[in-house]
C-alpha positions in Angstrom: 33.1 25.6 -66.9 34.5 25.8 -63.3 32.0 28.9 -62.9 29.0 26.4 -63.8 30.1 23.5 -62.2 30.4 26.0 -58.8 26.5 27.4 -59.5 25.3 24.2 -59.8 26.5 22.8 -56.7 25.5 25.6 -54.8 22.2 25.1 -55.9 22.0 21.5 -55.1 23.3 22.6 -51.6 20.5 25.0 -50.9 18.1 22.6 -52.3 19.1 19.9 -49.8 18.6 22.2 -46.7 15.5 23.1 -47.8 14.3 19.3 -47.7 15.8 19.3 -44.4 14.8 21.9 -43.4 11.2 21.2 -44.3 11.5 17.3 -42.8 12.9 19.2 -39.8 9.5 20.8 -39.9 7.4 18.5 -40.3 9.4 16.0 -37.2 9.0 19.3 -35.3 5.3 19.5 -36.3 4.5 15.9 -35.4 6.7 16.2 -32.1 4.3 19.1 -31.5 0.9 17.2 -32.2 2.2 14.1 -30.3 2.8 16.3 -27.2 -0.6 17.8 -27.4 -2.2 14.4 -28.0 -0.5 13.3 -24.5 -1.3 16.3 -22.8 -5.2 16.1 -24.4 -5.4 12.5 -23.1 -4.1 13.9 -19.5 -7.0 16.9 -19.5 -9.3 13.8 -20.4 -8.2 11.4 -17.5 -7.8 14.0 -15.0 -11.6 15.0 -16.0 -12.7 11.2 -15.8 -11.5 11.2 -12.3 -13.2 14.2 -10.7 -16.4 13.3 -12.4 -16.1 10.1 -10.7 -15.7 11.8 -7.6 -18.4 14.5 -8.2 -21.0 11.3 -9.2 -19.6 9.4 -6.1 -20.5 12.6 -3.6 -24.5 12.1 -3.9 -24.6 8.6 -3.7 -22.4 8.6 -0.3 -24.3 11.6 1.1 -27.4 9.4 0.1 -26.2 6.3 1.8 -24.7 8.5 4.9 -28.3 9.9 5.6 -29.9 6.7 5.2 -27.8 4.4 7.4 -27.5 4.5 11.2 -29.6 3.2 14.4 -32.6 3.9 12.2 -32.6 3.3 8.8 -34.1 6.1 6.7 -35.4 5.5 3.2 -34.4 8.8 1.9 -35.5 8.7 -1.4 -39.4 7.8 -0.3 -38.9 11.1 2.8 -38.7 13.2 0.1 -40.9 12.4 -2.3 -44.4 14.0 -2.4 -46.1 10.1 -2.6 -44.8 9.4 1.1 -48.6 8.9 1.9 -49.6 7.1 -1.3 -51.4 3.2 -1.1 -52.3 4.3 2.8 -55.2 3.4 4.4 -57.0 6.5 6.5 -56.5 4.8 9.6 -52.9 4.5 9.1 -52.8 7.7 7.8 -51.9 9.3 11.4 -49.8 6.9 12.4 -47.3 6.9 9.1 -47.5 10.7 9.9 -45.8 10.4 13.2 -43.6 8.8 11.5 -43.2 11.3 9.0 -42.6 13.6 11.3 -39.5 11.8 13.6 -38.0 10.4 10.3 -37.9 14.0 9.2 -36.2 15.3 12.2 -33.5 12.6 12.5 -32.6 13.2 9.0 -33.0 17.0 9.3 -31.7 17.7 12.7 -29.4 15.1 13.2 -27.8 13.6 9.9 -27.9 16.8 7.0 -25.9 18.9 9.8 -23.2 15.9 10.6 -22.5 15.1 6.9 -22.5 18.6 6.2 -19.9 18.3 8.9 -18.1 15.9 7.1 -17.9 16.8 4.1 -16.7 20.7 4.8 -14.2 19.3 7.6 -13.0 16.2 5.4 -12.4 18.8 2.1 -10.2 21.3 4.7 -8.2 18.8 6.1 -7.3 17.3 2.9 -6.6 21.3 1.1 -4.4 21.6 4.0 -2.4 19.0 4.0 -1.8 19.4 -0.2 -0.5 23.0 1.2 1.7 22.3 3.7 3.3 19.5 1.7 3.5 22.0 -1.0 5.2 24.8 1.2 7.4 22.6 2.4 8.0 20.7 -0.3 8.0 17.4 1.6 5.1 14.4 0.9 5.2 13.6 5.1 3.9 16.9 6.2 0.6 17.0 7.3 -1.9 19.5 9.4 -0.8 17.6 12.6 3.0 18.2 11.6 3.0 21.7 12.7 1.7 21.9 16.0 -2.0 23.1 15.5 -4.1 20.6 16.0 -2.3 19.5 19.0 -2.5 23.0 20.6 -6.2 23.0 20.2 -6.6 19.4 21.2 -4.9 20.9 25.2 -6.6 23.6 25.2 -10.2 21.8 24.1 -9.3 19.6 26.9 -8.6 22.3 29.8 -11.6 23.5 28.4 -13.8 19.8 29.2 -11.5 19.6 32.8 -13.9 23.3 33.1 -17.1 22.3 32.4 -16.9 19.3 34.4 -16.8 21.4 37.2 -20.5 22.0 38.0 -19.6 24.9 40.2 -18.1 26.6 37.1 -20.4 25.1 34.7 -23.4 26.4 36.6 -22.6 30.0 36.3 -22.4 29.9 32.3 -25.6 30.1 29.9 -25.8 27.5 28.0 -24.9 29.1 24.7 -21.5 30.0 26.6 -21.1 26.5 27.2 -21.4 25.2 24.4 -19.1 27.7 22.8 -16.5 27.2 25.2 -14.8 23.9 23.7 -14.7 25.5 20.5 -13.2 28.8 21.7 -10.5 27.1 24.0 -9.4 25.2 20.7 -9.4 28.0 18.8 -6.9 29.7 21.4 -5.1 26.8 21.7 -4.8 26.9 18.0 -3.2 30.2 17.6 -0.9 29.9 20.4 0.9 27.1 18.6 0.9 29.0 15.7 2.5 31.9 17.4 5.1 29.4 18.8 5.8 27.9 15.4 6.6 31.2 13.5 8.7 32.6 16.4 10.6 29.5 16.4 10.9 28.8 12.6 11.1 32.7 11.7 14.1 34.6 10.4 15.4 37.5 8.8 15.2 35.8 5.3 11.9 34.1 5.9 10.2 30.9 7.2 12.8 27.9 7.3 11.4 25.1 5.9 13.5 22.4 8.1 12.8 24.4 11.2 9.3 25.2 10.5 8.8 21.0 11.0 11.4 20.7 14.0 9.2 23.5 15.7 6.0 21.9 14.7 7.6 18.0 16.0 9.2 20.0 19.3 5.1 21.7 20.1 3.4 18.4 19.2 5.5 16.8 21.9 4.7 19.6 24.7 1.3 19.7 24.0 0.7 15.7 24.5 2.8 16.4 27.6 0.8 18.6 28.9 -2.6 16.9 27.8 -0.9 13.6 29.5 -0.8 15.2 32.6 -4.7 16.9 32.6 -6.1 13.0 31.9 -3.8 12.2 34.6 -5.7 14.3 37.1 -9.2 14.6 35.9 -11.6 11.7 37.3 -12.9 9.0 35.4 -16.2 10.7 33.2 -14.5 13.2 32.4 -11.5 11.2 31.3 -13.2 9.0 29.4 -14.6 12.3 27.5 -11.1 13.9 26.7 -10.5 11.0 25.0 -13.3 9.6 23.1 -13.0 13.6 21.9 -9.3 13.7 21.2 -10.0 10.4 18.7 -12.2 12.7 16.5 -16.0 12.2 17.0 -19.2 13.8 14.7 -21.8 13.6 17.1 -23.8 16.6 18.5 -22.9 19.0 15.1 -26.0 21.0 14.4 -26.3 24.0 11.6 -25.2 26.5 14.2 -21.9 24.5 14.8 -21.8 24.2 10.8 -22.6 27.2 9.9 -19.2 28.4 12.0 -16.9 26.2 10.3 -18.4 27.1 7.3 -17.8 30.9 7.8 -14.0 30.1 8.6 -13.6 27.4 6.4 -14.9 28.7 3.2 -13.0 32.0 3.2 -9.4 30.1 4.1 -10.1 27.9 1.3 -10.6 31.0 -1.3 -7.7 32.6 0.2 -5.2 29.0 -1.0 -6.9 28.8 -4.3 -6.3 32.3 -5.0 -2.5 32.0 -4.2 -2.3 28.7 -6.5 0.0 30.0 -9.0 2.5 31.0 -6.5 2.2 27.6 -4.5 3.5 26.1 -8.1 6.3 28.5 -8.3 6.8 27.6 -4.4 7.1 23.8 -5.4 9.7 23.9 -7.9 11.7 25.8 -5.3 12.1 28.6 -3.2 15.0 30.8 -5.2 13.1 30.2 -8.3 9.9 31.4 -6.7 11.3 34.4 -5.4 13.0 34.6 -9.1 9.7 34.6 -10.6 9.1 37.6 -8.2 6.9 35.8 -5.6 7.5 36.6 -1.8 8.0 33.4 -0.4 7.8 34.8 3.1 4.3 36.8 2.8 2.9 33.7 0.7 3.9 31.0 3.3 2.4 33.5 6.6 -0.7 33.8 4.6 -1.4 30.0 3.8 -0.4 28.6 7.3 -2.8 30.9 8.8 -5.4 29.5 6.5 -4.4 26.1 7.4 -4.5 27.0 11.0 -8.3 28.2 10.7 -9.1 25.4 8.7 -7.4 23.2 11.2 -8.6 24.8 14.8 -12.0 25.2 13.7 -12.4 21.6 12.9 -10.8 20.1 16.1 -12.7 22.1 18.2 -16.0 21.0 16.8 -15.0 17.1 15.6 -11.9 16.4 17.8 -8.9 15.6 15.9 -9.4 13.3 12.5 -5.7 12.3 12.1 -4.6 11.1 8.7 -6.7 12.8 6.2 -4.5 15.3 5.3 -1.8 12.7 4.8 -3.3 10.1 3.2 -5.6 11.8 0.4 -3.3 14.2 -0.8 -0.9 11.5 -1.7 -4.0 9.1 -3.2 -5.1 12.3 -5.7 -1.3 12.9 -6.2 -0.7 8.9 -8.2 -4.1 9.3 -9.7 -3.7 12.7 -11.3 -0.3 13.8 -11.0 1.5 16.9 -9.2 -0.7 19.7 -10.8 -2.1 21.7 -8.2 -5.0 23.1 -10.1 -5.8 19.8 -10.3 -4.4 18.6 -7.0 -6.9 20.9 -5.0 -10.1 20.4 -6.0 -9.2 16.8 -6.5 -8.1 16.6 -2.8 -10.8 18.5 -1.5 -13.4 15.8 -3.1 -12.0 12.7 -2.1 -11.4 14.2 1.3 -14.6 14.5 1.7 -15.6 11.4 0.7 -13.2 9.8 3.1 -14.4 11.3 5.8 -18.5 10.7 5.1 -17.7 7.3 4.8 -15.2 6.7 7.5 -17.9 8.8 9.9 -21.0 6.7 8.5 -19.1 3.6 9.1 -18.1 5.5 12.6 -22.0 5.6 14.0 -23.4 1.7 12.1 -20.4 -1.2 12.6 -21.6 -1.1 16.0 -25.2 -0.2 16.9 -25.9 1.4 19.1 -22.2 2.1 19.9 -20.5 4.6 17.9 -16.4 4.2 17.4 -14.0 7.3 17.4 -13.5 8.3 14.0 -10.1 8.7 14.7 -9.8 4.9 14.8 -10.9 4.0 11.4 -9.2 6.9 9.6 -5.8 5.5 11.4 -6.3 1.9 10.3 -5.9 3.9 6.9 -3.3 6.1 7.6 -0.9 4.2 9.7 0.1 1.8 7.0 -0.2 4.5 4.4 2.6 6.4 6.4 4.8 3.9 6.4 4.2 3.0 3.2 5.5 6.9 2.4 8.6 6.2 4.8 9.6 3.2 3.4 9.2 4.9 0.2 11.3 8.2 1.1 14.2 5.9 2.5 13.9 4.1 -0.9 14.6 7.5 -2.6 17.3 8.6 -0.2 19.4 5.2 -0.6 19.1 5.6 -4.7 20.6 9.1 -4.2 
């Protein structure tokens, strides 16, 4: 009887923990399908927002082309009815037109926006890295010294040309290369500053690597304080309407560069994305995970540095962007950089066709630095971030 009584309550035991066991399941199962819900619903937000910015892109560019001292109706340029309900006496006339509507838009605006838009995406790809890489949200393409470097030596470079004995003896492909080329220089002299300074044995120090940048920013204004001190007047004034980020004069040649430099620096982040992640979550994890932190970081700050030099020396320095959006994309869409990136890269863009358009139409025939209207931006967006980062520190 004790034998039965034994059999049958190991049997009720077993059956029990298999309805556990299968409710255990099915909690699991449901666990499962509510995470996958959540993380379907992300995909589908995070999808919402970069069509949104991919629809927004035309309809800028189309309002950019249009808009400025002369208003261009874009839509009726390129259509093949330009001509249609004209008399043949106006006929010659609307063709004049034709023709100098054609080449402000062609020869003047496509080149700028184009300008915009490649120079507003690499600003705004390099800030997501360097905040990445050092894993701190107030680092930006300015942090580390570049842009200042190639804002001096762009300067010493306009001090040169306004020397007509100098000026005189260079063709004028030479001197219109010259700016560029100075910044350029300038550029990779910082950069060779900031890795000798924030270099070690074990690798790039993070906290150093924005000391460095901080300590070169300040020597470089320095220095550029004291060539506005001793140039005259026209020349002054052009120093500085350049050092606050200006648009004009781009034509395809000048694009065409920055799109040979920028393009390629752009493939070479995305193609090191999955490391950048590891890199995020930490360094010792990263190198865990068998990534070398040290090759990874040399190779994406001299992609940031060419994305960087070659857009001050054509558009002067455009402070801000690669603050500012990074953070914007980052409380829309979350963290995720595959996500983060092309995100970034859009809205940077954006930022900077409008902010540019704006730039060259609040005040016809004037045109305002663009430097000025991406700051009214930026400024209270970086303190903003401060304010924000103190917030964090005092909870801690």
């Amino acid at each position: 009887m004790t034998s039965l009584i034994q059999t049958m309550g190991a049997f009720l035991n077993n059956h029990a923990k298999q309805v556990n066991k299968g409710h255990g399941g099915r909690a699991q199962r449901s666990d499962n399908n509510t995470v996958m819900r959540l993380l379907s619903a992300q995909d589908s937000a995070h999808r919402r927002y970069l069509y949104a910015l991919g629809l927004a892109l035309p309809i800028v560019m189309i309002w950019a082309m249009s808009s400025g001292a002369i208003n261009i109706d874009v839509l009726k340029l390129l259509s093949a009815n330009f001509f249609a309900g004209e008399t043949d006496q106006n006929l010659s006339t609307y063709a004049q037109s034709l023709a100098f509507h054609q080449h402000v838009l062609w020869d003047i605006r496509v080149p700028r926006i184009g300008m915009t838009l490649l120079t507003g995406a690499g600003l705004a790809i390099s800030g997501v890295v360097l905040q990445t890489l050092c894993r701190n949200p107030l680092a930006d393409p300015g942090l580390i010294g570049v842009s200042s470097g190639a804002a001096l030596f762009a300067a010493f470079g306009i001090m040169l040309l306004s020397s007509s004995a100098f000026s005189s003896q260079l063709s004028p492909w030479v001197a219109t290369s010259l700016i560029p080329i100075f910044a350029s220089i300038g550029s990779i002299i910082a950069l060779m500053l900031l890795l000798s300074i924030a270099g070690g044995k074990t690798g790039l120090n993070t906290l150093m690597l924005i000391l460095a940048g901080v300590a070169i920013n300040a020597g470089a204004m320095t220095l550029l304080g004291f060539i506005n001190y001793v140039v005259d007047d026209a020349t002054l004034r052009q120093i500085t309407f350049w050092s606050m980020g200006s648009y004009a004069g781009i034509d395809f040649l000048k694009l065409t560069i920055c799109l040979l430099v920028i393009a390629p620096a752009s493939f070479i982040i995305s193609k090191h994305i999955g490391q950048l992640m590891l890199v995020s979550t930490g360094e010792k994890q990263a190198t865990f995970q068998g990534v070398n932190v040290k090759q990874l970081k040399l190779k994406c700050l001299f992609a940031v540095s060419a994305i960087v030099a070659v857009s001050v020396s054509f558009t002067g320095i455009v402070g801000f962007v690669g603050l500012v959006v990074p953070h914007i994309c980052r409380m829309l869409l979350g963290s995720h950089l595959k996500v983060l990136l092309p995100s970034s890269a859009l809205l940077g863009a954006l930022l900077v066709t409008m902010a540019d358009t704006l730039a060259r139409t609040l005040l016809i025939p004037a045109e305002l630095p663009i430097g000025l209207l991406t700051s009214v931006i930026g400024v209270p967006f970086f303190l903003y971030l401060i304010v924000k980062e103190k917030r964090k520190f005092q909870d801690v």
